[in-house]
C-alpha positions in Angstrom: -13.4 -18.3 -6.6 -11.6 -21.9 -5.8 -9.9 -21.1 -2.0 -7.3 -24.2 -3.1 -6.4 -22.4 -6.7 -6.1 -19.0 -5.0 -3.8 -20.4 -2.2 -1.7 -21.7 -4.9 -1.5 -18.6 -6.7 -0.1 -17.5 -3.4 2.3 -19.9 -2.7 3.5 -19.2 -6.9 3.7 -15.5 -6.5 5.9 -15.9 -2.5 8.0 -18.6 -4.3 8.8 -16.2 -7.0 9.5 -13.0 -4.7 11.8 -15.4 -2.8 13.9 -15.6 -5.7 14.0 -11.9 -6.2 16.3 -10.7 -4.0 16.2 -7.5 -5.1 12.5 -6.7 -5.0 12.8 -8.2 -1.8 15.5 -5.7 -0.9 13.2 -3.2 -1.9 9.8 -4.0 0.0 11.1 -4.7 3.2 13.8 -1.7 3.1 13.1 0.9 1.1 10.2 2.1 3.6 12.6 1.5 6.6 15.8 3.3 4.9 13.3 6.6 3.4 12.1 6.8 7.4 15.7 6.8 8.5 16.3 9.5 6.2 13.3 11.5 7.1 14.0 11.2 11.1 18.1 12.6 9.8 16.9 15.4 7.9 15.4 17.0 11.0 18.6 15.6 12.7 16.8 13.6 15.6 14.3 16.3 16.2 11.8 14.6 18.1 8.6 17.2 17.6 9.0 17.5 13.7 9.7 14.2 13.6 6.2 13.1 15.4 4.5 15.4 13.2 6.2 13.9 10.1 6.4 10.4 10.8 3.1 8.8 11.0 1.9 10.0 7.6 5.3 9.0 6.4 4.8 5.4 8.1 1.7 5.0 6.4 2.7 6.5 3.0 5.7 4.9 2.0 4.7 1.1 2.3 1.6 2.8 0.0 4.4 4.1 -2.5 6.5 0.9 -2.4 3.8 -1.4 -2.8 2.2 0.0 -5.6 5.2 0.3 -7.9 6.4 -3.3 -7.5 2.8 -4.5 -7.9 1.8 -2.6 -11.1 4.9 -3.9 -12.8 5.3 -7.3 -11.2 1.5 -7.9 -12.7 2.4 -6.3 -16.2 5.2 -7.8 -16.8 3.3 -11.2 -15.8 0.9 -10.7 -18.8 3.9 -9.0 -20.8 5.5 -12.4 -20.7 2.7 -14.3 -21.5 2.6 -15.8 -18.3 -0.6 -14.3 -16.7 -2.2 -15.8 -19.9 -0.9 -19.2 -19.6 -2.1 -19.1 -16.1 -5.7 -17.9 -17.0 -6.0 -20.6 -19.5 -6.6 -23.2 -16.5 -9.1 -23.4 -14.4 -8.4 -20.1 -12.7 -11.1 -17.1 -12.2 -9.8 -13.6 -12.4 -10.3 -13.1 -8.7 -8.2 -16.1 -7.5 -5.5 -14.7 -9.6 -5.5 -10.9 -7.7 -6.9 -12.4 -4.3 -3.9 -14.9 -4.6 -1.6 -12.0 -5.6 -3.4 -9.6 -3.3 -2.2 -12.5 -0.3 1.2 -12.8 -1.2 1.7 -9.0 -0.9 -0.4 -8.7 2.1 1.8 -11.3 3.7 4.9 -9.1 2.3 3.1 -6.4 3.8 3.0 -7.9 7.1 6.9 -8.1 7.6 6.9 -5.1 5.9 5.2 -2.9 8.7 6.1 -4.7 11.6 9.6 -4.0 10.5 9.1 -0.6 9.7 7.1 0.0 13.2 9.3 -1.4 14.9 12.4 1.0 13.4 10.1 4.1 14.1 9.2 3.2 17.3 12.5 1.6 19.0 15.5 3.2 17.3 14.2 6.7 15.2 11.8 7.3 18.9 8.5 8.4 17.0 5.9 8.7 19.9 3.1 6.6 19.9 0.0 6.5 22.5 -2.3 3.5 20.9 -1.0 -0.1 21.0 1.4 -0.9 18.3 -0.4 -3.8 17.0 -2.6 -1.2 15.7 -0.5 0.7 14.2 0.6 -2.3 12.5 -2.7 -2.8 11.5 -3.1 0.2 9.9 0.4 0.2 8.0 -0.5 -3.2 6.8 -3.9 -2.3 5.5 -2.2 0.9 4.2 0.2 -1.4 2.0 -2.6 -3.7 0.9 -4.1 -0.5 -0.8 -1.3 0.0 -2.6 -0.8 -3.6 -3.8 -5.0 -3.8 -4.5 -4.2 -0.3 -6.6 -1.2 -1.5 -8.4 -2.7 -4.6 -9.2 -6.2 -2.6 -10.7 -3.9 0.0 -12.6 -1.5 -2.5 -14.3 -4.3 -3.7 -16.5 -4.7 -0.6 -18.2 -1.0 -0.5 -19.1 0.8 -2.4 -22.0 4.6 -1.7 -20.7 6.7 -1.6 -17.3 6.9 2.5 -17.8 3.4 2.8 -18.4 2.7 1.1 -15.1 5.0 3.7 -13.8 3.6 6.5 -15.2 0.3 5.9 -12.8 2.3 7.1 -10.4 1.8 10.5 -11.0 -1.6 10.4 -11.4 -2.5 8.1 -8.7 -0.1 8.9 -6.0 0.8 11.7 -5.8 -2.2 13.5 -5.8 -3.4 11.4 -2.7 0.4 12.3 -1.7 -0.5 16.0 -2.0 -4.0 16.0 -0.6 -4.0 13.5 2.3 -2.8 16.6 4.9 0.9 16.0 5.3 1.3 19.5 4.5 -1.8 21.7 5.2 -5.0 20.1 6.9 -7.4 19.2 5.1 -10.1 21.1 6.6 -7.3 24.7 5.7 -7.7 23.6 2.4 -9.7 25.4 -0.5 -13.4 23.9 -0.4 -12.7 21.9 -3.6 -9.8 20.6 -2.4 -11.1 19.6 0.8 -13.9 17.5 -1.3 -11.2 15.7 -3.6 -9.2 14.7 -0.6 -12.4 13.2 1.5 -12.7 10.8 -1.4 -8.8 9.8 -1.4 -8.2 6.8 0.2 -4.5 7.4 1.6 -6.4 10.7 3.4 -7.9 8.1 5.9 -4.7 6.3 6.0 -3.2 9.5 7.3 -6.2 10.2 9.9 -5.4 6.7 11.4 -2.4 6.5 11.7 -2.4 10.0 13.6 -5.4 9.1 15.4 -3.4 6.1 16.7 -0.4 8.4 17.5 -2.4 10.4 19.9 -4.9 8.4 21.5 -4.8 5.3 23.5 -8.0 3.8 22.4 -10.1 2.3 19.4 -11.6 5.5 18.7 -15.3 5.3 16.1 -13.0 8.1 14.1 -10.1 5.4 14.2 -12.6 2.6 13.2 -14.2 4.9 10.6 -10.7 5.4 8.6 -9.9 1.3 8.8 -12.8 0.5 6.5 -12.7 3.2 4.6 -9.2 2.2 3.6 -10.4 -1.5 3.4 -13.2 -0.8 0.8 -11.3 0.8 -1.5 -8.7 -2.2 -1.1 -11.2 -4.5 -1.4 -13.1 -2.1 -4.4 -9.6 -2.0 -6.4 -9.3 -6.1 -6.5 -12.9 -6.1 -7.5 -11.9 -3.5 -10.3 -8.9 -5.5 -11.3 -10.8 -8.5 -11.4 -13.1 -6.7 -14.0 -10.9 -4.5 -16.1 -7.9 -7.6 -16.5 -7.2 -8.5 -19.8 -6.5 -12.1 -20.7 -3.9 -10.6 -23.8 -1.8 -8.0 -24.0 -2.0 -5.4 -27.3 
């Protein structure tokens, strides 16, 4: 990997977004406008709405990212783009670290605006510093955008990048705890969810919701969700296919 040829894939891929006012739109507000709705549905209920909203905060940057990533990178290589740009002097890896960059940075804005609606105007109770629940939201977005990238190389159009959803997601959706611990859950189930990355997003970001400190627990759940970020790209940078079928 070139540093100067990955930075430049980032400063491509931030110019490009910046044009796209609509995808945008849809990183930085979707999250914020699907946790507004959440905190009305329980109309201001403050305990349901602590229960509720962590996993939320740390699921729906997951969600967002991954869809606009899967079929911002296919439709790259659907357009011939992504193969004009690997006919230069470009390794795979600057391509999805420079992409991976550019969303993290999206990511950034991302969850400090999203915290920052959660926490200040929706009233979702937090004990740990909110820089770390930043953290975790932004490293919970990353996963999504290192995922997206990984599964758009195994699909040939924009709705076959979206049908990953369903068997990506929202098994993770299902299994992380939002609805019935993990450890209530049927044996199998238990051991399926212990390897699902967005099942340690969950544990952090309620592990940051209740205690006021770094915890090994906390710490624990930080890399786990960083490895399989950083396991993803490494995928990606494998499985990506110079031409389209």
């Amino acid at each position: 990997m070139n540093p100067r040829i990955t930075f430049a894939v980032t400063g491509r891929v931030l110019a490009q977004l910046r044009r796209d006012h609509r995808t945008v739109a849809m990183l930085l507000f979707v999250p914020c406008l699907l946790l507004t709705l959440l905190w009305w549905i329980f109309d201001g209920n403050d305990l349901v709405f602590n229960r509720f909203g962590p996993p939320m905060l740390a699921m729906f940057p997951f969600i967002v990212m991954f869809l606009v990533t899967s079929v911002t990178t296919l439709r790259e290589r659907s357009s011939g783009t992504l193969e004009r740009l690997l006919a230069m002097p470009m390794g795979k890896g600057d391509l999805l670290v420079g992409y991976a960059l550019a969303f993290g940075l999206v990511a950034l804005l991302q969850a400090g605006i999203a915290v920052g609606l959660t926490v200040g105007l929706l009233g979702l109770e937090v004990e740990g510093s909110l820089w770390i629940l930043t953290l975790v939201a932004v490293l919970d977005a990353v996963l999504g955008t290192a995922l997206g990238l990984f599964v758009s190389a195994f699909a040939s159009t924009e709705f076959q990048a979206v049908q990953f959803m369903p068997a990506i997601v929202l098994p993770q959706v299902l299994l992380c705890g939002l609805f019935v611990a993990r450890s209530a859950m049927p044996g199998v189930l238990e051991a399926i969810s212990d390897v699902l990355p967005l099942s340690y997003a969950v544990d952090a970001m309620r592990e940051v919701q209740v205690r006021t400190d770094v915890t090994g627990d906390l710490v624990v759940d930080l890399l786990v969700v960083l490895a399989f970020g950083v396991g993803a790209l490494a995928l990606g940078a494998v499985t990506l296919r110079r031409r389209t079928a």
